[in-house]
N, C-alpha and C positions, 0 to 999 in steps of 0.2 A: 530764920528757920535753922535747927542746927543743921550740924554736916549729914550728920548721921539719916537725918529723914529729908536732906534734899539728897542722899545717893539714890533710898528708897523710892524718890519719885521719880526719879533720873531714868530707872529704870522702865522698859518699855514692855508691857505686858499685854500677851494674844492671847487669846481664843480662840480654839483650833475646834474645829467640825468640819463632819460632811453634810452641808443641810441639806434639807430634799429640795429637790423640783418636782413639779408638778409631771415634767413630760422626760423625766428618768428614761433610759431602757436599762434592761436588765444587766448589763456589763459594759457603761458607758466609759469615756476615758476622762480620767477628771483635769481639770485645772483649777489653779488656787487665786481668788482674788483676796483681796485685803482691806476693809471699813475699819477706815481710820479716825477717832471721836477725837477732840482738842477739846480741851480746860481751855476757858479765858484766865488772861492772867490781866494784871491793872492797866499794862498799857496798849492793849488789843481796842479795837476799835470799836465804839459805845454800841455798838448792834451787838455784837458779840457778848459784851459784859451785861446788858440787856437781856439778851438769851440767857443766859447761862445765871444771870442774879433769879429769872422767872421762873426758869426750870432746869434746875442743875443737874450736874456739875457739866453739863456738854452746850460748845457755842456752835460747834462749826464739825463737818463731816466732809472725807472723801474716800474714793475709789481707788485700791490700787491694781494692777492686772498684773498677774506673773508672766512673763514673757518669753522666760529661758525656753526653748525648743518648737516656738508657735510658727516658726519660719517653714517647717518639717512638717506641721498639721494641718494650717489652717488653709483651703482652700481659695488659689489667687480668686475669684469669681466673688469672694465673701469679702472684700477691702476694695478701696479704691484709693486713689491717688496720695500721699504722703503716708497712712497706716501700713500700703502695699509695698512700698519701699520697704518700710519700717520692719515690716515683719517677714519679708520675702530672701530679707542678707543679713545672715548671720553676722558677717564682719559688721553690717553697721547695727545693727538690732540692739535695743535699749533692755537692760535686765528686765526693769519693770515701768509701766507710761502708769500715770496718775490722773485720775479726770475729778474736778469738781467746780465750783465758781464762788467766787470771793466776792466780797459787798463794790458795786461799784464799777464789775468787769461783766467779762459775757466766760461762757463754758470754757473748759480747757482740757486739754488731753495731752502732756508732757510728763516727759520724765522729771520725779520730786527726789529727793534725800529721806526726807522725814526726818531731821535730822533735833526735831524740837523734842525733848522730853516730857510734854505734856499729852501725848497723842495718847489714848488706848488703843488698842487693834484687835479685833476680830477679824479672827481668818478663815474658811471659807472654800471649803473643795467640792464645785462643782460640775455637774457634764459639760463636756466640751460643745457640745451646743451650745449652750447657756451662754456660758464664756464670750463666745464666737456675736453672740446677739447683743451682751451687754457689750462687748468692743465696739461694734458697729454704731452702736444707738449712741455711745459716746463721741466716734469719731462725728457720726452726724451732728449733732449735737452744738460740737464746738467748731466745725466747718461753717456751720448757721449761726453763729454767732450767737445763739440764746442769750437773752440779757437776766443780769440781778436783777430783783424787784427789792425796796426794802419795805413795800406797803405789803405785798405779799407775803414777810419773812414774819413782819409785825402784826399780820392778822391772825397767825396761827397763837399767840398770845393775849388776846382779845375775850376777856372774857363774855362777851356780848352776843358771839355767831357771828363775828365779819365774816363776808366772804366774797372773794375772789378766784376763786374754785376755779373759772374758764380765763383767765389772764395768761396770756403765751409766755410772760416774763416768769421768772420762775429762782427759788435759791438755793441751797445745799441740800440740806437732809429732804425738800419737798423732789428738786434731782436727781441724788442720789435711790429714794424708793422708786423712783421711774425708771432707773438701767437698772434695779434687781427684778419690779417685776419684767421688765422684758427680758429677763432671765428663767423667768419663770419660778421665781424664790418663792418655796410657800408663804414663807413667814407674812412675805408685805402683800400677797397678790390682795387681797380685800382693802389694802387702809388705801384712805385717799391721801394722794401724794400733798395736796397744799395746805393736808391741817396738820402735816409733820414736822415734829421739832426734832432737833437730832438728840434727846437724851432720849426721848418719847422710841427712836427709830432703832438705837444701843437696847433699849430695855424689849423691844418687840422682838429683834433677832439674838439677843443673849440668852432670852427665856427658849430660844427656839435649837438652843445648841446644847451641844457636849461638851462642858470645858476640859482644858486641862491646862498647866502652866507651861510657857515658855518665853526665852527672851534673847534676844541677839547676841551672837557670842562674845562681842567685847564686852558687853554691858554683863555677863554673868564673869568675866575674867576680872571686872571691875568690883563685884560684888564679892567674888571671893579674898582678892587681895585687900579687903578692908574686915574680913571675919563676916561678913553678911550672909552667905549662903553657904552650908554645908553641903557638896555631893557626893 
């Protein structure tokens, strides 16, 4: 690939909205979370190249939670035991915790980097309620150890109507629509979370937003000092 169009992919590109929720008030406080889509690349693991050869270009999806100042909002009564640490000290509190589940593992809710330049990202200002619901459903989540399914992940590409629809197991983009709608996101509250694939879940909430361009600041210092980006 030349130079020139591996800085171009290098680069990390968001989508920025406020989408609605369904249970809005009129002057709610918002917070940002962040849906994170990954490219399979060749040596990503044959589920993933599988997705994403079926219905491209996305394999794999997660959640990220902004966390900067939630120590200040979030009510002790709404976390329990390791989130409430997490979120209640500012000296230890994590910029941002990450939740999704990878082929093979059960849920998770940790601090990520993102530091792969294959990820797109939509980002995501919603009520502080919302916020507060999908935190929770996450931490539950991955406290209960929810497991991957890969029969589940490979039914949503079945041309036939498999269905697994009531299987507790469960894998990314069918998880990840589950902590939006317990957020109350308009976009997904009708689809059903186990026939979602994650380019299928990218194209439901991209059509549902406002873009506009943005990208992390090294990554535009980077862009500039190769002539890439005029500002």
């Amino acid at each position: 690939m030349p130079a020139r169009d591996w800085r171009l992919q290098s680069c990390l590109f968001k989508q920025v909205a406020s989408i609605h929720c369904s249970d809005s008030s009129p002057t709610p406080c918002m917070r940002t979370i962040r849906v994170l889509f990954l490219r399979a690349t060749p040596d990503d693991h044959w589920i993933n190249r599988a997705v994403s050869y079926l219905d491209p270009p996305f394999c794999h999806v997660e959640v990220e939670f902004e966390m900067q100042g939630l120590g200040h909002m979030m009510p002790r009564e709404s976390c329990d035991g390791q989130l409430l640490s997490l979120v209640a000290d500012d000296a230890r509190k994590p910029r941002t915790l990450a939740s999704s589940i990878y082929s093979g593992e059960s849920v998770f809710l940790k601090e990520r980097t993102f530091s792969n330049p294959n990820y797109t990202i939509l980002t995501l200002n919603v009520p502080d309620a919302s916020f507060n619901r999908m935190l929770r459903f996450a931490q539950r989540a991955a406290q209960g150890g929810r497991q991957f399914s890969s029969a589940d992940m490979l039914c949503t590409l079945c041309p036939f109507g498999c269905n697994r629809l009531y299987s507790s197991s469960t894998f990314c983009s069918a998880y990840i629509t589950e902590l939006l709608q317990e957020g109350s996101i308009d976009a997904v509250t009708r689809l059903s979370p186990k026939r979602m694939r994650p380019s299928t879940l990218y194209k439901v909430l991209h059509k549902a937003t406002q873009q506009s361009f943005s990208t992390v600041p090294f990554k535009i210092q980077l862009m500039e000092s190769t002539s890439m980006l005029r500002l």
